[in-house]
Backbone bond lengths (Angstrom), bond angles and torsions (degrees), N, CA, C in turn:
res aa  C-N    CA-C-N  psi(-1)  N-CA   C-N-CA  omega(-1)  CA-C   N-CA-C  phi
1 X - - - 1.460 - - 1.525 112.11 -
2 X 1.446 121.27 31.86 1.382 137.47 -155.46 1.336 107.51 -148.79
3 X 1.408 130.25 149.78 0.984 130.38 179.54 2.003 102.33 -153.37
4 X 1.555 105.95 135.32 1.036 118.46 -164.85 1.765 103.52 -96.04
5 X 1.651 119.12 167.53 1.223 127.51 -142.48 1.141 93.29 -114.79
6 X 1.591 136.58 177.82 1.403 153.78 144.85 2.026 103.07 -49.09
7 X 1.332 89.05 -50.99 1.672 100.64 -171.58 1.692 109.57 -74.64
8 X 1.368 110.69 17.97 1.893 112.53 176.52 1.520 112.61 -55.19
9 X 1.488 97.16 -44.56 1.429 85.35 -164.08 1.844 111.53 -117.69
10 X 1.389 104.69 46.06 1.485 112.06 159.53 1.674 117.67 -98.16
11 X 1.224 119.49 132.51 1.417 120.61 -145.51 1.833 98.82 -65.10
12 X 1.356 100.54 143.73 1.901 103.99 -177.32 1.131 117.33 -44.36
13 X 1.552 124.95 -43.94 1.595 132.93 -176.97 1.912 113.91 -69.28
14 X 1.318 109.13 -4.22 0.931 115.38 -151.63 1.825 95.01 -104.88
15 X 1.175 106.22 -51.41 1.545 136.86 178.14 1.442 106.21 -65.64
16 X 1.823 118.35 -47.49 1.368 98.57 161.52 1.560 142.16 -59.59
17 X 1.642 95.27 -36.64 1.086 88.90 166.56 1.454 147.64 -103.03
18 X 1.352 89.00 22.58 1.950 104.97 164.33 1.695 96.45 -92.08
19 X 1.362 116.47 -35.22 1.695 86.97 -172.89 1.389 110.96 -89.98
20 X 1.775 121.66 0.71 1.414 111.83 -174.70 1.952 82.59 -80.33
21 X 1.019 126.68 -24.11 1.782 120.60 178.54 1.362 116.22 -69.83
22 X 1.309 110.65 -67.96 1.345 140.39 163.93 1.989 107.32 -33.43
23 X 1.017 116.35 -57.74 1.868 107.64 171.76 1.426 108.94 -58.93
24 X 1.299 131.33 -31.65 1.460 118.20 167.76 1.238 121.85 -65.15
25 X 1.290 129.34 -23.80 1.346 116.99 174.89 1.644 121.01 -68.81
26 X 1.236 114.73 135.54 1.626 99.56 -177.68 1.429 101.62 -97.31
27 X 1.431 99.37 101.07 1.193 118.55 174.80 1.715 102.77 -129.33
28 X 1.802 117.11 120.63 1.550 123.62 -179.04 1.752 105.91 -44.28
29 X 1.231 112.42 137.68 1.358 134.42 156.42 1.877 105.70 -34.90
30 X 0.974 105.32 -41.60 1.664 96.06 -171.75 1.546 102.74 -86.87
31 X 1.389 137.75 1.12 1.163 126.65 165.61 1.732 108.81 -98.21
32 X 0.999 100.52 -17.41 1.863 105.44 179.26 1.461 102.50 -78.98
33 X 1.041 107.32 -51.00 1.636 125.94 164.52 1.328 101.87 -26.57
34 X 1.067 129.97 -83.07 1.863 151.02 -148.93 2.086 99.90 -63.79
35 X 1.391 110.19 -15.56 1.168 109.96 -162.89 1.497 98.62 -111.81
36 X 1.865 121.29 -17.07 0.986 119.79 -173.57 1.665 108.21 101.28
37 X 0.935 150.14 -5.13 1.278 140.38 156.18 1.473 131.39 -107.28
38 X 1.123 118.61 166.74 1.660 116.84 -141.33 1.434 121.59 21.53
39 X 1.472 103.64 59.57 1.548 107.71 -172.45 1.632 108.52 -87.78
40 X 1.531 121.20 155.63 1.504 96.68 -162.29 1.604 85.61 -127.03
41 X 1.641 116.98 93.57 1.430 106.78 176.87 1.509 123.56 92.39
42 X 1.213 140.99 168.68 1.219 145.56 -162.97 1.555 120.55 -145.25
43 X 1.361 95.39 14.92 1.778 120.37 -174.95 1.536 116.90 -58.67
44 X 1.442 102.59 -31.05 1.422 104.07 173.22 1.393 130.85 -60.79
45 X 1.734 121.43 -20.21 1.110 143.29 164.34 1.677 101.17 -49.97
46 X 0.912 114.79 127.89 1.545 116.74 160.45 0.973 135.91 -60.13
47 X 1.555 127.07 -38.50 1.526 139.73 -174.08 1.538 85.85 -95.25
48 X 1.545 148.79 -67.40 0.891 138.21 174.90 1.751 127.41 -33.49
49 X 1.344 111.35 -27.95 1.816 103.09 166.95 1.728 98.48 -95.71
50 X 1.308 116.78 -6.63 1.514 93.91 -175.85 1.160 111.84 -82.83
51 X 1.670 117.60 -32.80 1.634 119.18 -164.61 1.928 89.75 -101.17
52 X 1.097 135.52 -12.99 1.280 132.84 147.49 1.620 110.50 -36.26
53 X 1.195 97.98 -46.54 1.679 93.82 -156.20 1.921 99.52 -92.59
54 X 0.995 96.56 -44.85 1.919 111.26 162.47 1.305 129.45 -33.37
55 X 1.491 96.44 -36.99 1.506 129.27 -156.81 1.759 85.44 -82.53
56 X 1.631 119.55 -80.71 1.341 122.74 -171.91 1.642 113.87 -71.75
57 X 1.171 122.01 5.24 1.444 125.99 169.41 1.729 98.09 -87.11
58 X 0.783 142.57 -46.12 1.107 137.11 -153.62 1.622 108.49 -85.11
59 X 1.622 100.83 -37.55 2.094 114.43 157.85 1.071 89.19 -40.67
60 X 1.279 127.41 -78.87 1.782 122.50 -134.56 1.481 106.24 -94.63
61 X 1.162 126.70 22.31 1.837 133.63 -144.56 1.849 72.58 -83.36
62 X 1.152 123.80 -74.15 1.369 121.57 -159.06 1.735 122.85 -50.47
63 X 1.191 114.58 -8.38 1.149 139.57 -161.24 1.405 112.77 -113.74
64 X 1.054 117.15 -20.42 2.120 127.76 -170.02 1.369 100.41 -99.79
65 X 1.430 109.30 151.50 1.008 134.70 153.82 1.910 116.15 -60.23
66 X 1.491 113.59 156.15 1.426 109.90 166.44 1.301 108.97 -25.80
67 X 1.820 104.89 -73.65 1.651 114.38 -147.39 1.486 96.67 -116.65
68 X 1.292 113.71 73.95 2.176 106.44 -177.73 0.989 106.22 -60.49
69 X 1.372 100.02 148.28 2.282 106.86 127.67 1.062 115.01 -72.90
70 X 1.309 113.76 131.37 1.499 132.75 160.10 1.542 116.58 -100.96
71 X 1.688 103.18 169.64 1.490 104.49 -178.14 1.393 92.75 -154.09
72 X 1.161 121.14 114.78 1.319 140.37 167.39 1.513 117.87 -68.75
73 X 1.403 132.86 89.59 2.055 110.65 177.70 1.667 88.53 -83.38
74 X 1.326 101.49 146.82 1.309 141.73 145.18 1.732 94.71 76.53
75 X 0.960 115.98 65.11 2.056 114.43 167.58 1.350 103.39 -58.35
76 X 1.102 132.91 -19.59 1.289 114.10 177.17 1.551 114.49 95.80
77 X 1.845 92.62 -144.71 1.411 97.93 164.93 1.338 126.34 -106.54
78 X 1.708 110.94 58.24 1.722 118.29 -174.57 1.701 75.49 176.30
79 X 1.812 84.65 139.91 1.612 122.95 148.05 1.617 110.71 -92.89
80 X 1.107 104.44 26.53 1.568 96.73 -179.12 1.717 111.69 -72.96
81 X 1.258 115.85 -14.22 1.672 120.33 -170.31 1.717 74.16 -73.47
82 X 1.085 169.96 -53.55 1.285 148.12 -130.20 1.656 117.40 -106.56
83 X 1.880 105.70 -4.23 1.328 108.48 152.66 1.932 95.02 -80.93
84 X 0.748 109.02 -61.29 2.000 119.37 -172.43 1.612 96.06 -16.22
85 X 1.451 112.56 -64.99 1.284 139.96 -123.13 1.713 78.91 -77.18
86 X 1.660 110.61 -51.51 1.284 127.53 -159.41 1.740 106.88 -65.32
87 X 1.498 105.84 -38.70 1.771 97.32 -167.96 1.572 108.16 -89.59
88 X 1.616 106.83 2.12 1.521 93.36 -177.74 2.050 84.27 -109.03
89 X 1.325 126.35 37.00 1.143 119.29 165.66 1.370 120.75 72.45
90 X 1.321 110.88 40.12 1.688 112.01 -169.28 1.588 90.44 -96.84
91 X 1.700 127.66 136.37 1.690 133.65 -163.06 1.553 76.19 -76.20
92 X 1.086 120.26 -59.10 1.938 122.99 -153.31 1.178 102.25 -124.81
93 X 1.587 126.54 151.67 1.476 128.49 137.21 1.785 117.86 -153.34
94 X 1.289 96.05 147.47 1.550 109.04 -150.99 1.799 89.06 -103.83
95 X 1.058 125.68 123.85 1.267 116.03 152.58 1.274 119.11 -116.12
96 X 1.785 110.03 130.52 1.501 119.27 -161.62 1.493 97.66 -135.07
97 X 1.231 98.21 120.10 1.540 142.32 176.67 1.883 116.19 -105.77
98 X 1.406 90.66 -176.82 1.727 89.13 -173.14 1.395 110.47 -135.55
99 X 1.276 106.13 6.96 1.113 115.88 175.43 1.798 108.37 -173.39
100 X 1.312 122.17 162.35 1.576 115.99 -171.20 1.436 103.09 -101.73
101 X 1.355 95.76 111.98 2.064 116.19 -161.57 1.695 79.89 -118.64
102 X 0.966 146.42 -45.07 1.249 124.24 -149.01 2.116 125.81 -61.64
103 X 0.910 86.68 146.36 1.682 93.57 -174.25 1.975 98.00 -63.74
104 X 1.206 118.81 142.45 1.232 124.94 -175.33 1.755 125.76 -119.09
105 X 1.352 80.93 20.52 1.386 93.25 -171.82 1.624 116.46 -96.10
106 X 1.501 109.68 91.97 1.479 113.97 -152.80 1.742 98.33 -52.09
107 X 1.531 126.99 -66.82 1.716 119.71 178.31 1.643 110.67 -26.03
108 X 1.417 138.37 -18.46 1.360 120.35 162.00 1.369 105.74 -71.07
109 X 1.217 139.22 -48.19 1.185 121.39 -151.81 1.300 106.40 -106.75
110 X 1.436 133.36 26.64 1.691 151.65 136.04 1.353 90.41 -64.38
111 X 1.251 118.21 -64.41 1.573 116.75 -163.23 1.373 114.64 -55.42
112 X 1.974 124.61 -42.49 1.372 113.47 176.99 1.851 103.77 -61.63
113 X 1.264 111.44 -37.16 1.401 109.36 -170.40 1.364 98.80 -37.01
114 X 1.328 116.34 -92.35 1.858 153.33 157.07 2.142 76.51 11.25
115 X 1.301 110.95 -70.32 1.462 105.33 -163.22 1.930 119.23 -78.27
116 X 1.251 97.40 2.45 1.921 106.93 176.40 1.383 85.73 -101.10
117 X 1.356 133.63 -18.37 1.739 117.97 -157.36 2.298 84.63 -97.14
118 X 1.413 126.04 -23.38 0.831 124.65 -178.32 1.404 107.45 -71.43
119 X 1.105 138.23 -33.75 1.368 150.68 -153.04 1.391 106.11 -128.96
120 X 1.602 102.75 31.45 1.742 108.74 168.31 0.978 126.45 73.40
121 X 1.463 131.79 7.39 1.856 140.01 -173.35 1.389 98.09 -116.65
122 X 1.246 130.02 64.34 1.396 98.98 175.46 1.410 112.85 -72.80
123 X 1.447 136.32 158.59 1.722 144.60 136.96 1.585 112.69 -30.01
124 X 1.228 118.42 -30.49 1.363 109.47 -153.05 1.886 121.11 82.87
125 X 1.288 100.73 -149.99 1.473 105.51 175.62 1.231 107.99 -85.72
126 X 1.415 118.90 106.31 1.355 128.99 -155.25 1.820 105.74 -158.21
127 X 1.340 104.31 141.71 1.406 91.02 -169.62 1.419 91.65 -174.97
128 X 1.485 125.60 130.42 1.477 141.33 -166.47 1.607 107.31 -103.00
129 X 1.562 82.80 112.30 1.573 88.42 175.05 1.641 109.23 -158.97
130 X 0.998 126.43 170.04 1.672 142.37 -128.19 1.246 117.71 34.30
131 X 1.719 111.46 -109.50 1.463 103.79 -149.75 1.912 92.82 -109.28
132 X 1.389 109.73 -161.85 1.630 101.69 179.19 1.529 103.96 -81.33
133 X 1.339 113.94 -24.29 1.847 115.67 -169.17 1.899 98.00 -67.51
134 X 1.248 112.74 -26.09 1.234 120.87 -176.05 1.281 125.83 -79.06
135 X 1.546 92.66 -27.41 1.763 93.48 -179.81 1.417 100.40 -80.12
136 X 1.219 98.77 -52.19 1.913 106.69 -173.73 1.467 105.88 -45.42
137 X 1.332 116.50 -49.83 1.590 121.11 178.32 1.685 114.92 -38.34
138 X 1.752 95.08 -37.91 1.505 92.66 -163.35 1.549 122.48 -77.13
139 X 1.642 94.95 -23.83 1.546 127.07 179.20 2.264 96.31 -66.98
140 X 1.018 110.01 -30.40 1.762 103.24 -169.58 1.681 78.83 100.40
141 X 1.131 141.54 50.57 1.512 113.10 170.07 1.188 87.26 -120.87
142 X 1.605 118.27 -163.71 1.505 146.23 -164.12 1.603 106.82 -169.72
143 X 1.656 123.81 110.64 1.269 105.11 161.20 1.296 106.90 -116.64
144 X 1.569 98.16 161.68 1.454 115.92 -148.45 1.504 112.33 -146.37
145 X 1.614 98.22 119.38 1.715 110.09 -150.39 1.731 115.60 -107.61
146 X 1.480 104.06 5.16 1.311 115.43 175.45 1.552 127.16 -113.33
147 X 1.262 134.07 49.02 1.114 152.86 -172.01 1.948 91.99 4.80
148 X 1.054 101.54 -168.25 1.503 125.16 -165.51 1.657 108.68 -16.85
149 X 0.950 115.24 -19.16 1.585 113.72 172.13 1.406 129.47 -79.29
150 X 1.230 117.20 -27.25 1.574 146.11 131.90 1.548 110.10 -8.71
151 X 1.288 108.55 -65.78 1.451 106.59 -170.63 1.384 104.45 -38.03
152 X 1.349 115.29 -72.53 1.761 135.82 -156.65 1.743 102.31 -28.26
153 X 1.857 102.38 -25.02 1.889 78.31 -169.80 1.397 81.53 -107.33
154 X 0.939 149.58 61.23 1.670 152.43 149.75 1.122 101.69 -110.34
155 X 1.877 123.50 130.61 1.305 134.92 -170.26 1.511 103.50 -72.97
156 X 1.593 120.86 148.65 1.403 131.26 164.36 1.706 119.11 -51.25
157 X 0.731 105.17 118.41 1.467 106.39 176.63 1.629 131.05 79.48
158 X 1.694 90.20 19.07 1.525 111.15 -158.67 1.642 125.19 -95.42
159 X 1.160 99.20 3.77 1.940 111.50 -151.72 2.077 92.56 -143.09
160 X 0.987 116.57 117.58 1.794 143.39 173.01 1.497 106.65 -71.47
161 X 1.407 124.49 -42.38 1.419 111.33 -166.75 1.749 116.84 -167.65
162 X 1.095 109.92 108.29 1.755 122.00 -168.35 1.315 95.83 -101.66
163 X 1.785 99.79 132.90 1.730 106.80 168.56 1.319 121.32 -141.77
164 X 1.010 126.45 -168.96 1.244 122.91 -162.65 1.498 95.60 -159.70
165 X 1.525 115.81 156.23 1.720 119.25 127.94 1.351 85.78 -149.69
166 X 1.832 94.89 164.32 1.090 122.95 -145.87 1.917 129.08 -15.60
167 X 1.211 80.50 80.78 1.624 99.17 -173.03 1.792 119.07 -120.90
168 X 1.138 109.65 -45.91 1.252 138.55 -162.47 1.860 94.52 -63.45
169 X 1.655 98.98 -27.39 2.223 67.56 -175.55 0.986 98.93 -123.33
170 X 2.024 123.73 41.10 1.316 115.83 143.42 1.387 112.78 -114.78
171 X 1.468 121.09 17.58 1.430 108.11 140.00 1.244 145.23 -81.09
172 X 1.171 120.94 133.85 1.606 135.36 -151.43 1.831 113.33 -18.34
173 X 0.941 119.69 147.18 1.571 100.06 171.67 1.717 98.36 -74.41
174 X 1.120 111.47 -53.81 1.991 111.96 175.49 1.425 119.46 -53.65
175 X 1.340 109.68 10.42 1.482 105.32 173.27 1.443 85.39 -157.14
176 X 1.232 131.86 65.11 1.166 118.87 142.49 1.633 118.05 -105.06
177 X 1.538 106.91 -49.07 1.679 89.12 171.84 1.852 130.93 -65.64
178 X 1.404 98.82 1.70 1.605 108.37 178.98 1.446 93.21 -80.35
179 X 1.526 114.51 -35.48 1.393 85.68 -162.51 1.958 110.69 -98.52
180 X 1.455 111.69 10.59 1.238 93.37 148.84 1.643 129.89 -120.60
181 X 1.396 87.10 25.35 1.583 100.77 161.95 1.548 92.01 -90.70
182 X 1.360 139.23 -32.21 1.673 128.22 157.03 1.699 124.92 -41.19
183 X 1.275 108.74 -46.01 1.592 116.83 175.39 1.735 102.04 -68.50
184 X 1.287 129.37 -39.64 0.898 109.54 -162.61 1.363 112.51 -78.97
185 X 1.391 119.86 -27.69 1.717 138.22 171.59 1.725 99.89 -40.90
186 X 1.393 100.94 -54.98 1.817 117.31 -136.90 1.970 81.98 -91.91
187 X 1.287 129.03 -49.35 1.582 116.38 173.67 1.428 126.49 -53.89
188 X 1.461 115.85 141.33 1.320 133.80 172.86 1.861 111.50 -54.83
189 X 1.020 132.87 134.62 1.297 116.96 163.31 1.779 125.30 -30.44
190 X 1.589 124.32 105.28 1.194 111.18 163.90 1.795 76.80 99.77
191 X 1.099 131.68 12.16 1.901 126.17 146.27 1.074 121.37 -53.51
192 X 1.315 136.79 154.16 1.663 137.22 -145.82 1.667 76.83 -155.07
193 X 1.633 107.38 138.85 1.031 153.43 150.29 1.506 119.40 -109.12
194 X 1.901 113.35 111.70 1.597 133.50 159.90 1.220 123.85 -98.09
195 X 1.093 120.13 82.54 2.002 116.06 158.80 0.986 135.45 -85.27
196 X 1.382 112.13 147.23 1.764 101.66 176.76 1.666 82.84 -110.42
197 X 1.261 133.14 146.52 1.085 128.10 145.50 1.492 131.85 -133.13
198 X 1.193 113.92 129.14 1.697 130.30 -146.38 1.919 98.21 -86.32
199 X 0.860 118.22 104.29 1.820 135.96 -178.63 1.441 108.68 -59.03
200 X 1.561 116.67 -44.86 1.386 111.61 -169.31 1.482 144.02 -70.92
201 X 1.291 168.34 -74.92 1.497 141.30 141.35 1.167 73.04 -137.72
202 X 1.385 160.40 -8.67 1.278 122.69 -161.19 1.518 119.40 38.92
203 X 1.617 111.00 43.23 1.506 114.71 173.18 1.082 98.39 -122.94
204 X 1.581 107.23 -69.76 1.842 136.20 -168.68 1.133 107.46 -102.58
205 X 1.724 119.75 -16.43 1.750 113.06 176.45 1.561 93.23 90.21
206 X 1.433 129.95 25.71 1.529 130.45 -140.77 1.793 94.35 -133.15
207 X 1.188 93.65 -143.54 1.908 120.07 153.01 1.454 113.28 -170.59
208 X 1.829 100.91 74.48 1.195 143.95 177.56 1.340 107.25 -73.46
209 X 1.430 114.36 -37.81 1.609 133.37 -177.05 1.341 109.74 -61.59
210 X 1.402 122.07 -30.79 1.200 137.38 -158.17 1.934 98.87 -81.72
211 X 1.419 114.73 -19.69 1.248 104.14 -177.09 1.534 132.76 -93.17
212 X 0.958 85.32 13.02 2.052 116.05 178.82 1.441 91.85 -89.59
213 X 1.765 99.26 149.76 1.571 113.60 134.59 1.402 127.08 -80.67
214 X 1.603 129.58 153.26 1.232 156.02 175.50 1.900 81.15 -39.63
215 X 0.909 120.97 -66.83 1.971 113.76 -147.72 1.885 89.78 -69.22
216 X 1.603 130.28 -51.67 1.521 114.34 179.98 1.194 107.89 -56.97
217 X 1.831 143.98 -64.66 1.137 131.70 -164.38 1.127 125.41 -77.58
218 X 1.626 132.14 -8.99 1.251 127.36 143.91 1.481 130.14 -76.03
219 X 1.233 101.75 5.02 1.560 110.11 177.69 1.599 113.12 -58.64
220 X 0.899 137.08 173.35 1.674 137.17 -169.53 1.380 91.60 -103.39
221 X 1.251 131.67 -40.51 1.307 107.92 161.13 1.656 160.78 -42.15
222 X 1.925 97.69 -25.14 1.445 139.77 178.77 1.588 84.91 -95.52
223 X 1.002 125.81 -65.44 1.528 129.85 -136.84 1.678 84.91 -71.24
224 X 1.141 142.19 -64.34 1.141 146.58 -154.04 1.517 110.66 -78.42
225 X 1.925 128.78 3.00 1.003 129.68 -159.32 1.519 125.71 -105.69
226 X 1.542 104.65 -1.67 1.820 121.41 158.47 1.156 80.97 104.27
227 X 1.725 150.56 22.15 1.315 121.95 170.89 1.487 93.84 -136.20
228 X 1.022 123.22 -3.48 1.719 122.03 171.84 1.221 113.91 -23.74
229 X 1.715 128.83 137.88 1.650 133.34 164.34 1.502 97.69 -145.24
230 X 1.023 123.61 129.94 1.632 133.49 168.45 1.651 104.31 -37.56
231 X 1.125 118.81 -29.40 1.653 104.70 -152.85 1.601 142.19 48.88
232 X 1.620 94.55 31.00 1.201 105.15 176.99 1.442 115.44 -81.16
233 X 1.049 129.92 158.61 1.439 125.33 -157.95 1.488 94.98 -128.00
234 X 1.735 120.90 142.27 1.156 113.47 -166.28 1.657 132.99 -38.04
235 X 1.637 112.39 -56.95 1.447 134.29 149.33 1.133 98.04 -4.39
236 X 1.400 123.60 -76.13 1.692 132.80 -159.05 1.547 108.87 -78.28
237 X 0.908 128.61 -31.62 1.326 111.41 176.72 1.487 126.00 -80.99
238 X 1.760 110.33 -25.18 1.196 130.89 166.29 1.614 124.95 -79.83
239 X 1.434 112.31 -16.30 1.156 125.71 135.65 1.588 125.81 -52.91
240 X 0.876 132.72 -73.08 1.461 143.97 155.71 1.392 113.68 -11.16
241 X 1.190 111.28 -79.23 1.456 127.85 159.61 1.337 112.28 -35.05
242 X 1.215 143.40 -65.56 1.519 129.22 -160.52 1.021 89.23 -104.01
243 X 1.695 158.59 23.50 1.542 145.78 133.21 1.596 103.88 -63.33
244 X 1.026 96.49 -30.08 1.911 93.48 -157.15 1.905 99.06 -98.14
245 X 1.100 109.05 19.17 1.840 108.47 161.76 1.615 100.09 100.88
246 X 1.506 134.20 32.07 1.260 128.75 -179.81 1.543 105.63 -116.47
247 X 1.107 124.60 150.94 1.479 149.70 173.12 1.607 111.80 -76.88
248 X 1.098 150.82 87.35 1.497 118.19 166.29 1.287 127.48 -62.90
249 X 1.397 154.76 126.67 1.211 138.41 -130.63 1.826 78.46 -130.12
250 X 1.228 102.51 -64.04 1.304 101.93 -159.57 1.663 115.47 -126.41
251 X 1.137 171.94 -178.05 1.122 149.38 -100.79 2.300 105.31 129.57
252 X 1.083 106.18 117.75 1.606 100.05 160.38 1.851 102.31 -156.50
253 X 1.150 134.19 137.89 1.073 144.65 -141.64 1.850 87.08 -138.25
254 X 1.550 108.88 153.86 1.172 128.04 -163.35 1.920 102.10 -154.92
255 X 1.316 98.95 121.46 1.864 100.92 -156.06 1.445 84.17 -107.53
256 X 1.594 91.57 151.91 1.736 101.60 156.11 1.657 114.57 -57.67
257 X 1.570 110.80 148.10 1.464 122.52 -177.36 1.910 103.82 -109.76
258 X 1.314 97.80 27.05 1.605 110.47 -173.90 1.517 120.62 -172.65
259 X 1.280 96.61 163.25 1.971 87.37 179.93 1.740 97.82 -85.58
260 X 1.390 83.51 147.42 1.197 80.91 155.28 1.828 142.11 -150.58
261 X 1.208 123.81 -58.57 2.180 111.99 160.64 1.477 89.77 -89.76
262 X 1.278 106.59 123.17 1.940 111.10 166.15 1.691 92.62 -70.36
263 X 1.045 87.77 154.43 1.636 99.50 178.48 1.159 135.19 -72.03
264 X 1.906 94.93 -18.38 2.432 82.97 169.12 1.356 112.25 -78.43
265 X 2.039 132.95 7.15 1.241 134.62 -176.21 1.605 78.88 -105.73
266 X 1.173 118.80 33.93 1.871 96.86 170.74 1.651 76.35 -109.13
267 X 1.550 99.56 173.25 1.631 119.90 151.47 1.211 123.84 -83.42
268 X 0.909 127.64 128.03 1.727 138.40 -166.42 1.320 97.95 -49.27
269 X 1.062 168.35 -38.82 1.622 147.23 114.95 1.330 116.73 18.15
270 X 1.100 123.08 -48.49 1.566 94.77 -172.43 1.829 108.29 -134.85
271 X 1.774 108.60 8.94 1.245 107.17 174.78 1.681 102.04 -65.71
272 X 1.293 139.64 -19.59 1.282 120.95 -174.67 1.975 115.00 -85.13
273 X 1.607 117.13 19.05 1.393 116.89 169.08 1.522 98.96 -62.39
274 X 1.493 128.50 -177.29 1.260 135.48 151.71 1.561 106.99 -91.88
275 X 1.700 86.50 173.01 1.525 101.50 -175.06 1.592 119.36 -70.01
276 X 1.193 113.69 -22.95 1.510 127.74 148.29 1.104 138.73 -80.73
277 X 1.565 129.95 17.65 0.790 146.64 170.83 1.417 103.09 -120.64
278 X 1.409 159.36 -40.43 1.139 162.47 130.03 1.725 121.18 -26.29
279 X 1.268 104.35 -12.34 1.443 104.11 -162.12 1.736 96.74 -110.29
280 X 1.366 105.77 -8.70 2.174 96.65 174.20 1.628 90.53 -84.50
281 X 1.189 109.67 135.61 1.285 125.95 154.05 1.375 114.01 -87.33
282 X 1.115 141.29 -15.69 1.386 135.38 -170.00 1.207 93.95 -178.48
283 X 2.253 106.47 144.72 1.545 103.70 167.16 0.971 110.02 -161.63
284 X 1.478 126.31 138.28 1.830 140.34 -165.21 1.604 95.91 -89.48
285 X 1.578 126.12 137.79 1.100 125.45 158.57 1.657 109.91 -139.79
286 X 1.190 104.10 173.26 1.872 119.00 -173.11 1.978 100.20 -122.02
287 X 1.102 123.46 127.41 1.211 105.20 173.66 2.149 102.44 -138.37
288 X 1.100 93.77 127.90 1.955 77.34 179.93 1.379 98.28 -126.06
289 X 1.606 102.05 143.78 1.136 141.30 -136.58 2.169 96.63 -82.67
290 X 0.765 121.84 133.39 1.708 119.34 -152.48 2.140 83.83 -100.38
């Protein structure tokens, strides 16, 4: 549920420190974008938001209502999940972001239409025009450019099913259990939560992240530098989750196919996980809301 970059195989130390340089320049997101760095997502692909969205409909299929609300974290650079959301009959969907990444170029997202109406979903009489708040408006959607603060104007008990891919471990470590004490506010009784969440540093493709202390990589300097990951380790996030009133229903785990940071280059922080706990590189779960 991942897809790898042009920039995979430039060495991690190397990549940090062009983007801890590279984020100071004020240079727009859509030109960093175009080159491949600080890219936010892969949504713009067509087949990639369709089987994106396919992908976590089918997790929570047992769990939804006919016609849900959905809530998309992190769309990236496309509202296209809110045509998706719309032809497989979703009443609402909110997509909440942390900043406004999305591509604005209404003729792309005629074109995903044009390609859901090929593959049996059409919109109907549907047709993209003014601004992006307008198209989304027309879909029943909402996009939403302030990460975790966002929630508060979303009604209690109002939204069927929140998902993610690889999103979940670049929200803050200090706002990660707020924000699924947020899902649990904003879900209907018996709401289902799908993540995929991606383990590796997003530096080296490694757990490069792992060789910092807590005070450098939470520093505002790291945090603000396009390569940020919580470093939460599966245990802990799935902890999190079923403290705060969630079910895990379902669970599938995805291992490294290689070695990779031996553990005396970790920071004494996290050499005490187990060896099975270090060894998922990535893992999809289902959790509904009790």
């Amino acid at each position: 549920m991942s897809k790898s970059t042009k920039l995979e195989f430039i060495p991690w130390w190397l990549k940090l420190g062009a983007k801890l340089l590279l984020s100071r320049i004020p240079v727009s997101y859509t030109i960093w974008s175009k080159i491949g760095l600080f890219r936010h997502g892969y949504m713009g692909d067509f087949s990639y938001v369709i089987n994106n969205y396919e992908t976590h409909r089918r997790l929570a299929l047992p769990h939804l209502p006919p016609n849900p609300v959905v809530l998309e974290m992190g769309p990236g650079d496309s509202v296209g999940t809110a045509l998706v959301a719309r032809a497989y009959g979703a009443a609402g969907c909110y997509l909440m972001d942390v900043g406004r990444f999305a591509d604005d170029d209404l003729t792309k997202y005629a074109r995903l239409a044009d390609e859901l109406a090929k593959r049996g979903l059409p919109l109907g009489a549907w047709a993209p025009s003014g601004s992006l708040d307008e198209l989304t408006a027309s879909l029943g959607a909402r996009y939403m450019t302030r990460g975790l603060s966002d929630y508060a104007a979303i009604p209690a008990g109002s939204v069927h099913h929140i998902f993610s891919t690889s999103v979940l471990e670049h929200v803050f470590k200090d706002e990660f259990e707020a924000t699924v004490k947020a899902w649990k506010r904003v879900l209907a009784p018996g709401g289902v939560v799908t993540h995929w969440v991606d383990l590796k540093d997003h530096l080296g493709y490694s757990l490069n992240n792992l060789r910092f202390s807590e005070r450098v990589w939470e520093s505002r300097l790291f945090r603000n530098s396009g390569f940020y990951t919580n470093r939460l380790r599966q245990s802990e996030i799935l902890d999190i989750v079923a403290r705060n009133g969630f079910t895990i229903t379902a669970r599938r785990d995805v291992h490294w196919e290689h070695k990779v940071l031996p553990r005396e280059k970790m920071h004494p922080a996290f050499r005490g996980f187990s060896d099975e706990e270090m060894a998922v590189r990535g893992f999809e779960f289902v959790a509904v809301s009790g």
